[in-house]
N, C-alpha and C positions, 0 to 999 in steps of 0.2 A: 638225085641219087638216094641209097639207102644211108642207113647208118650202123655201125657196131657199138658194141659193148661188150668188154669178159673182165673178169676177173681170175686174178689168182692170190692164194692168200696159204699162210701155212698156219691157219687152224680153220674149223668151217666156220664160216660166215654170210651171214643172209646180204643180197644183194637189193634188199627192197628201199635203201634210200637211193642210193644209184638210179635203178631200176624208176625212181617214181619221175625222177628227170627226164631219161629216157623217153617216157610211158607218153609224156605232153607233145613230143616234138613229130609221135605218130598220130596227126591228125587235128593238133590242136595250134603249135606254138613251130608245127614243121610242116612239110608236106607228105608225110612218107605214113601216108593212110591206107597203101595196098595188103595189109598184114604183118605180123608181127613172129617173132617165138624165142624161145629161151630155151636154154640145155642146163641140167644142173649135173653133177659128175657126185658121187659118194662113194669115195672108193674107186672102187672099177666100176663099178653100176654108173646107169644113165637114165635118166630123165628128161624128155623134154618137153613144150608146149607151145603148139602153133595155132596159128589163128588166121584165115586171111580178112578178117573183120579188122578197121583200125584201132590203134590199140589206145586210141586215146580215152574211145568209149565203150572197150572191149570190157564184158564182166570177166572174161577168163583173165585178164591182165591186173583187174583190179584186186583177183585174189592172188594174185602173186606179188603185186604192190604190197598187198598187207599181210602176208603169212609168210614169215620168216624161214623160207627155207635152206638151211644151213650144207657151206659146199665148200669144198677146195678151190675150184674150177667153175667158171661159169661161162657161155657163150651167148649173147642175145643179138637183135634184128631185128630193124624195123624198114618196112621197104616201100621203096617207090618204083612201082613193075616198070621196066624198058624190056623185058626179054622173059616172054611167056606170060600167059594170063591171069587173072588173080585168084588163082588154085591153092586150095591146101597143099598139093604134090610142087606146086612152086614157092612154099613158105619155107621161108630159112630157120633155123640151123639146120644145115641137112646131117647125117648121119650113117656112119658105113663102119665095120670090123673089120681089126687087120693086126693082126699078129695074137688074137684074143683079147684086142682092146677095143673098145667105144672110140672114136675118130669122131670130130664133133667138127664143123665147119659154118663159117658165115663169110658171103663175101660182098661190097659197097664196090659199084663200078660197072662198066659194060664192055663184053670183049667182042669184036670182031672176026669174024672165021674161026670160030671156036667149036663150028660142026668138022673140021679136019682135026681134031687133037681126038686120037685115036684111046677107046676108051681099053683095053684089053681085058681089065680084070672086072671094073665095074660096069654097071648099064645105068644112066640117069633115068629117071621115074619121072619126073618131069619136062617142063619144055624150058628150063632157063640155062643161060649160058655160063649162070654159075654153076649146077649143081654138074653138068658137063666138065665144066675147069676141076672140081672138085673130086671126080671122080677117074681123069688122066692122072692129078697129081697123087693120090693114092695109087693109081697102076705106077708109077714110076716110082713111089716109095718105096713099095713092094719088092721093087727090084733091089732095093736097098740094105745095108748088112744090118739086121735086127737088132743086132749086141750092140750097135753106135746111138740108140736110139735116144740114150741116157747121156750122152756128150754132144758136145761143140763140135764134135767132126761131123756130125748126123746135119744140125743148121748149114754147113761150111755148105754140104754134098746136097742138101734140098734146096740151097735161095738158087743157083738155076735154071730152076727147074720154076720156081715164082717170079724170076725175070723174064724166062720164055711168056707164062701167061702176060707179064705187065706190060708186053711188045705188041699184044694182039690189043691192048686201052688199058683203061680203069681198072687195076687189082690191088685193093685193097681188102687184107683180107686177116681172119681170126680163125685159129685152128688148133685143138687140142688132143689131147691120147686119152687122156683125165691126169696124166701127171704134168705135162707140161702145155703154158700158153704160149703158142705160138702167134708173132703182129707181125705182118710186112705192109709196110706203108708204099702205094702207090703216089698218091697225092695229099693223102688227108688222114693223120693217124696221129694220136695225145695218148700220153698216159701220164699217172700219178703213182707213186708209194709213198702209202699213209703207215708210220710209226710211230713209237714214241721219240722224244713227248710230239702228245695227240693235242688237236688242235680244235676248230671248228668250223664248218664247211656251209655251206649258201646255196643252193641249186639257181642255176640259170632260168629255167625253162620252168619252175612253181615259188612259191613263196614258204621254202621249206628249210631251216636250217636242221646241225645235229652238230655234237659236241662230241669227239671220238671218246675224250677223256672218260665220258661216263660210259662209251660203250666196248671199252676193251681193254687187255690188260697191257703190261708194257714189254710185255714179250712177243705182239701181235706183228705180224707185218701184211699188208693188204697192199696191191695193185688192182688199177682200176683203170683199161684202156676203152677210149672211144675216140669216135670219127670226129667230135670235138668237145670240149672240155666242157665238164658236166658242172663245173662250180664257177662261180667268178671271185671267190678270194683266196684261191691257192693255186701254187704255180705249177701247171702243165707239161710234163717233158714234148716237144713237138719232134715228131720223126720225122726224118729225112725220106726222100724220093726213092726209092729201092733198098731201103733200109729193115732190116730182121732182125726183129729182139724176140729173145726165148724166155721166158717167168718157169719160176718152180719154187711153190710155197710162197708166194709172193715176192721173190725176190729177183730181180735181174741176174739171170747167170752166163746170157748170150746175146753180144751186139756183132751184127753181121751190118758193114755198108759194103 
């Protein structure tokens, strides 16, 4: 299967040590060689960068391993194709507008009969089953009261709506507006919140440490979710089987089971 990666943080922050972990397990240290991409959010604006090259030996991946690009919000993807070809128009994070916001998506898993979930407002551009999931849950956002979009009630009235997809398989999935990250854990979903006091961190997947201490102040707060834990000497919150946690500025402000 694929894998995730986002961040949420309340001040901007480059996602390139994360990111370099990530980076080995598409193609090197993982199997998930069909393509890659990353969304970065500034503000309301959005950026992203796909690749269906793997990203272990991707040069577009290598300049984003090393150029610090500074974000509130981040979304990344590394895939292993089960459902459409190895296309650019099948490379994740996909991306759609909805209310005058940037809608950022990645999803890890495989849905069955997911050509019956009726798309009304979006059309997917591609042939995969997520950007399909991706773009019903948005039509049925849509139908949603706008003004809640900033509250717990908003999480309450969307999980679901991400239980219907995780009945058709595999929905694990990472989603954001650019203010908030949204994690539902189908099978396989970790996160962290790194504060002070800052500590030092180990990457799994390269032979790369980093010291927070020297790289932020003590006002900082970072979360940092993925499909498995990017470090081996700090301890990982592991989610639960249909479980929805909402980030804003890096902080936990919503636990749906």
């Amino acid at each position: 299967m694929c894998e995730l990666m986002g961040m949420s943080a309340n001040v901007p922050t480059d996602i390139c040590f994360s990111f370099s972990g990530l980076l080995e397990r598409g193609g090197r240290t993982g199997p998930h060689k069909d393509g890659w991409g990353i969304g970065f959010y500034e503000g309301k604006g959005f950026r992203s960068f796909i690749d269906p090259l793997p990203c272990c030996n991707s040069e577009l991946a290598g300049l984003i391993k090393n150029y610090p690009i500074k974000s509130h919000t981040v979304i990344s993807h590394i895939r292993q194709a089960n459902s459409g070809g190895i296309k650019l128009e099948n490379t994740h994070p996909f991306s759609r507008e909805l209310w005058g916001q940037h809608w950022c998506y990645a999803h890890n898993g495989q849905l069955k009969g997911f050509e019956q979930l009726a798309c009304d407002v979006y059309t997917p551009v591609g042939e995969t089953d997520s950007e399909h999931a991706f773009c019903w849950l948005l039509s049925q956002i849509s139908l949603l009261d706008q003004e809640e979009t900033s509250k717990c009630d908003f999480a309450y009235k969307m999980k679901p709506k991400l239980d219907h997809l995780r009945s058709l398989g595999v929905f694990n999935m990472l989603m954001s507006d650019s203010t908030y990250l949204y994690a539902y854990c189908s099978t396989k979903l970790s996160w962290i919140t790194r504060k002070a006091p800052f500590g030092e961190a180990n990457l799994k997947d390269v032979d790369l440490q980093v010291n927070f201490v020297n790289e932020t102040t003590l006002s900082d707060v970072v979360t940092v979710v993925a499909t498995e834990p990017l470090t081996h000497n700090e301890e990982w919150n592991t989610m639960s089987e249909g479980e929805l946690v909402v980030f804003r500025n890096g902080s936990l402000i919503c636990r749906v089971t």
